[in-house]
N, C-alpha and C positions, 0 to 999 in steps of 0.2 A: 569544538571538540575535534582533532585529530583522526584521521579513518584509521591511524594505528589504536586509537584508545577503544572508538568503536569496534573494530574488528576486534579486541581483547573483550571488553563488555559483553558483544554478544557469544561471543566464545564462552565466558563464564557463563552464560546464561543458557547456553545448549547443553552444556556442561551439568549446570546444576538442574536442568530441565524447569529453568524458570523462565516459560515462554508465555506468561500471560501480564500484557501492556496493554493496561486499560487505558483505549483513547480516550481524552478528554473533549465535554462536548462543543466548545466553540470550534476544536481544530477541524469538528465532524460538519459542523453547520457552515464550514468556511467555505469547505470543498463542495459541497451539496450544494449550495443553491446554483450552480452551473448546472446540474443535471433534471431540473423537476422537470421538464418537459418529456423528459427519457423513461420517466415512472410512471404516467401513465398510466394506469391499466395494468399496474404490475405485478406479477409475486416476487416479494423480495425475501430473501432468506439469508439471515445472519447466522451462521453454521461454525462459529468459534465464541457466541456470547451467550454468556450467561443471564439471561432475562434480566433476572434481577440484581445483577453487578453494570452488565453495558450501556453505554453510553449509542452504541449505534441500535439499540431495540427502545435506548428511551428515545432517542431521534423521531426514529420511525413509528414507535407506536404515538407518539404526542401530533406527528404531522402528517398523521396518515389521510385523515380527507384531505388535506392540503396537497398532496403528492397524489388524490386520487386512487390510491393503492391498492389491485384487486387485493391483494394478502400479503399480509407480514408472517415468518416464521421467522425463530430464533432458536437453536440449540445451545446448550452447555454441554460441558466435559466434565467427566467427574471430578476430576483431578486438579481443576482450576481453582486457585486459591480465594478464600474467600476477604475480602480485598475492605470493604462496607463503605459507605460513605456516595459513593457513585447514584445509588436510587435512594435518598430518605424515605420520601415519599411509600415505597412499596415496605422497608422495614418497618414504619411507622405503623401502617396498619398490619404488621403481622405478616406479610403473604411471603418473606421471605423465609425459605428452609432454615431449618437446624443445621443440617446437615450439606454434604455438597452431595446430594442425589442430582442427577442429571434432568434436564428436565425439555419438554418442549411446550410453546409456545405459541398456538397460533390465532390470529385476528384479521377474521372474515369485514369487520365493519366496526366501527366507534361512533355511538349515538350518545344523545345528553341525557345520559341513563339517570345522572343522579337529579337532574331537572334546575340546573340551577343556573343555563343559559350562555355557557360555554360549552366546546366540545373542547377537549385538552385530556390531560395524562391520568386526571380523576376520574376519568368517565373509566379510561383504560384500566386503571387500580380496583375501581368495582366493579366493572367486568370480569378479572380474574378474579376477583373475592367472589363471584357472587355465579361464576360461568363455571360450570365444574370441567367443561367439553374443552375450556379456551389452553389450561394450563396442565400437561399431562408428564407423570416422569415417564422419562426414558427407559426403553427396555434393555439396553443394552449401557455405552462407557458414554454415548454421545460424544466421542473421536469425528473429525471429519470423513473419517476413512472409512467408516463402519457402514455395511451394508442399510441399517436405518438411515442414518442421514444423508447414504449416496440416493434411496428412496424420495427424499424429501427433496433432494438437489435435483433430482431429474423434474420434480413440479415447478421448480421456481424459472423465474427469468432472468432474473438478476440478484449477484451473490457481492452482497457490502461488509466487511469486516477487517479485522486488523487477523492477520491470520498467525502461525506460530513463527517465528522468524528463521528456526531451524528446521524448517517443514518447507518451507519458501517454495522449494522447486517442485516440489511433490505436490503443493497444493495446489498450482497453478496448472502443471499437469491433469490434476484430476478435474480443473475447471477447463480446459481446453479440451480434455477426451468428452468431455460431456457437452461441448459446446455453448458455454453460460456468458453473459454479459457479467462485468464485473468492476466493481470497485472497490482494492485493496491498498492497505499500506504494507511496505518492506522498506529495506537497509536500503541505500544508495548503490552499497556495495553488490545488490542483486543483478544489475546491470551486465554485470560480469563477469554473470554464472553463464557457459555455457547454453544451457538449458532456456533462461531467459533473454540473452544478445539475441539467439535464433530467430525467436518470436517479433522482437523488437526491429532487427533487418527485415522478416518478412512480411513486417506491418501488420502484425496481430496482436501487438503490445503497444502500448504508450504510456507516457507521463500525461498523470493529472495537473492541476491548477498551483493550490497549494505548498510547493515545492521547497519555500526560502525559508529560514530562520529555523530554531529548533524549537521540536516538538515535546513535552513533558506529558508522561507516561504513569499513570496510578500502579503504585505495585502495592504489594503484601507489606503488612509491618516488619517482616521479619527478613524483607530483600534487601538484601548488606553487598555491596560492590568495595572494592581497593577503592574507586576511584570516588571519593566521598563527594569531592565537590559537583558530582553531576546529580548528587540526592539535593531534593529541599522540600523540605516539610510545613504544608501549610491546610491550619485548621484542625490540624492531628493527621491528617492524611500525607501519607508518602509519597510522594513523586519520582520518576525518574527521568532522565534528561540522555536519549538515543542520537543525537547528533543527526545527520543528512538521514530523515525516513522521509519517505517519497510515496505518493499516490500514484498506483500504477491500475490504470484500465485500457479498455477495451470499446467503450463510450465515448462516442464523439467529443471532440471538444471543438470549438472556436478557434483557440489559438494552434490549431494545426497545420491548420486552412490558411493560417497568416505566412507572407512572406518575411523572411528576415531583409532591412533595411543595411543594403550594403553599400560600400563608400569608399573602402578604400582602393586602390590599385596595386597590382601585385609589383615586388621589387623585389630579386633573388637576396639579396643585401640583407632585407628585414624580414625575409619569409625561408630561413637553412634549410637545406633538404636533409632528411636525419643520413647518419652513417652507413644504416644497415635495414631501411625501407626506403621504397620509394615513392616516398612524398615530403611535402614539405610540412613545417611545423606551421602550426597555427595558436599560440597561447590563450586567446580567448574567442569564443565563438563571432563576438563583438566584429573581429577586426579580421575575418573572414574575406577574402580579398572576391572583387567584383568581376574581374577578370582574367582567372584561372583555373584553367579545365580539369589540371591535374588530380590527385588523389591527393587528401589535407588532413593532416592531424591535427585532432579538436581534442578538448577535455571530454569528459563524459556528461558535465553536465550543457552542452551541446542539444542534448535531448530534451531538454525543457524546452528550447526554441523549435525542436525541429520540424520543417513542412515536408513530407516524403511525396511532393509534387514538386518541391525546392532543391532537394540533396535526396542523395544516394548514398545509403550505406555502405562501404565498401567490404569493411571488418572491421579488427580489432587488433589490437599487438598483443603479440605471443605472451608475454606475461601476465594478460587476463584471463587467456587460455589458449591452448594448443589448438590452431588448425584452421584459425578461425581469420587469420589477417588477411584474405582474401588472394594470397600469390605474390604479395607484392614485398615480402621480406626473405634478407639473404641467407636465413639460417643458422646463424650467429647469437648474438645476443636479442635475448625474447625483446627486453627494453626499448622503447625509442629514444636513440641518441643522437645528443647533438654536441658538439664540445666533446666527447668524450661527458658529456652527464646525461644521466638515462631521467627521462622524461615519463611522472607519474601517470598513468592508467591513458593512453590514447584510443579512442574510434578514429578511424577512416572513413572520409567522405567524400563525395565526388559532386558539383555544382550540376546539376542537371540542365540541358539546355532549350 
């Protein structure tokens, strides 16, 4: 998909206020097994899922001794459509609402309640059939925003969810004023918001694991896009196809730590300096030259490699936003050019030594 198609999609979709993309669960279990050690001893709180629709509350409640987990919490929003398909399991036996009341969620401990010599998602299903304490509606819209769930985010440690895509900056925000470990998905194109570049230059953000190929998304029967061929429907359930969404946290990874393996040598020839920055172009992070000190224009997704003991962020070019290229543009066009052809979405970075 095109970031021109995506950036229209999610546009429709702010638009229509159809912000709920239900992750599917291998893309959940893909990224997870990089972090059990980091769950420990944890409360985690899923604060955009709906119990019994998400896929990251079935994660979590199914491998919760697995993951050691002091607590799982989960809210819903009223407003979230109701999607089915995603928990049989909990439909089957009834526990799921008529209605879309809001609800919360929470699990202290999963024993082999029903005695039959696994611990798994059936212990958790008559738990809340049978726990009146575990599963309580919401007093208020169950919004992230809402004095209840900011109540519930100040207990937790860490906040895993797919959050509203048109909310992006505002929820990250609300997780940085509070100070929470986090792993979320957004657009690629979040990169570029003001808002999150900051965090990302100042080493308070990062890319998760996850990051290549695209992602399919559960939506409502009734979510209709222009762009048909990114729907596909399987088992009666509707899917949708969001093109570059990316895990972004705050939780160590492995591969941050790693050096990029460089090789090539710098040559003015194959490395133009743009028109109207100054630095030189770099087309893939790949081919990042070994021996140059300068300021290099990289693509964005640069960030999936990057070691911030390796490079330095410098900025960004003016066309992702105002203010942010760090000094080193002439004022002219936001673009970085080279030929006279402006070069799509650059970062700036600097070889550290």
């Amino acid at each position: 998909m095109s970031k021109k198609t995506l950036n229209k999609n999610l546009h429709k979709a702010k638009n229509a206020k159809k912000d709920e993309f239900y992750t599917q669960l291998p893309d959940i279990e893909k990224e997870m097994k990089h972090y059990k050690v980091q769950f420990r001893g944890k409360v985690v709180y899923c604060n955009c899922d709906d119990p019994f629709e998400s896929n990251f509350f079935k994660y979590f409640a199914a491998n919760f001794n697995a993951l050691r987990l002091k607590k799982l919490i989960a809210t819903s929003y009223v407003k979230s459509p109701i999607v089915g398909g995603q928990l049989p399991l909990f439909e089957m036996e009834g526990l799921k609402p008529s209605g879309k009341e809001p609800f919360k969620i929470e699990i202290k401990e999963v024993t082999d309640i029903n005695r039959n010599g696994a611990i798994n998602l059936d212990d958790v299903v008559y738990l809340l059939k049978h726990d009146k304490n575990t599963a309580i509606p919401l007093k208020g819209d169950g919004d992230f925003r809402s004095e209840e769930c900011i109540k519930l985010l100040k207990k937790a440690d860490i906040v895993v969810t797919n959050p509203p895509f048109s909310l992006f900056r505002e929820y990250v925000d609300q997780l940085m004023e509070y100070n929470k470990k986090f792993l979320i998905l957004g657009s690629q194109n979040a990169i570029t918001y003001k808002e999150i570049f900051k965090l990302i230059k100042e080493n308070r953000l990062w890319l998760g694991y996850d990051n290549g190929g695209t992602k399919w998304f559960q939506v409502p029967d009734d979510y209709n896009i222009q762009t048909e061929s990114r729907i596909k429907i399987e088992n009666g359930i509707k899917y949708l196809s969001m093109g570059s969404i990316l895990w972004f946290t705050n939780l160590d990874t492995t591969k941050r730590h790693k050096e990029l393996n460089l090789y090539k040598k710098y040559k003015p020839k194959e490395y133009p300096k743009y028109e109207n920055y100054d630095a030189i172009e770099v087309s893939r992070y790949s081919d990042i030259p070994m021996d140059y000190d300068g300021v290099m224009g990289v693509p964005v997704t640069f960030l999936d490699k990057w070691n911030p003991s390796q490079f330095e962020i410098i900025g960004m070019a003016e066309d992702n936003g105002k203010g942010f290229s760090g000094g080193i543009w002439d004022g002219k066009n936001p673009h970085c050019v080279i030929n006279g052809q402006n070069k799509f979405k650059r970062i700036f970075i600097k070889r550290k030594k």
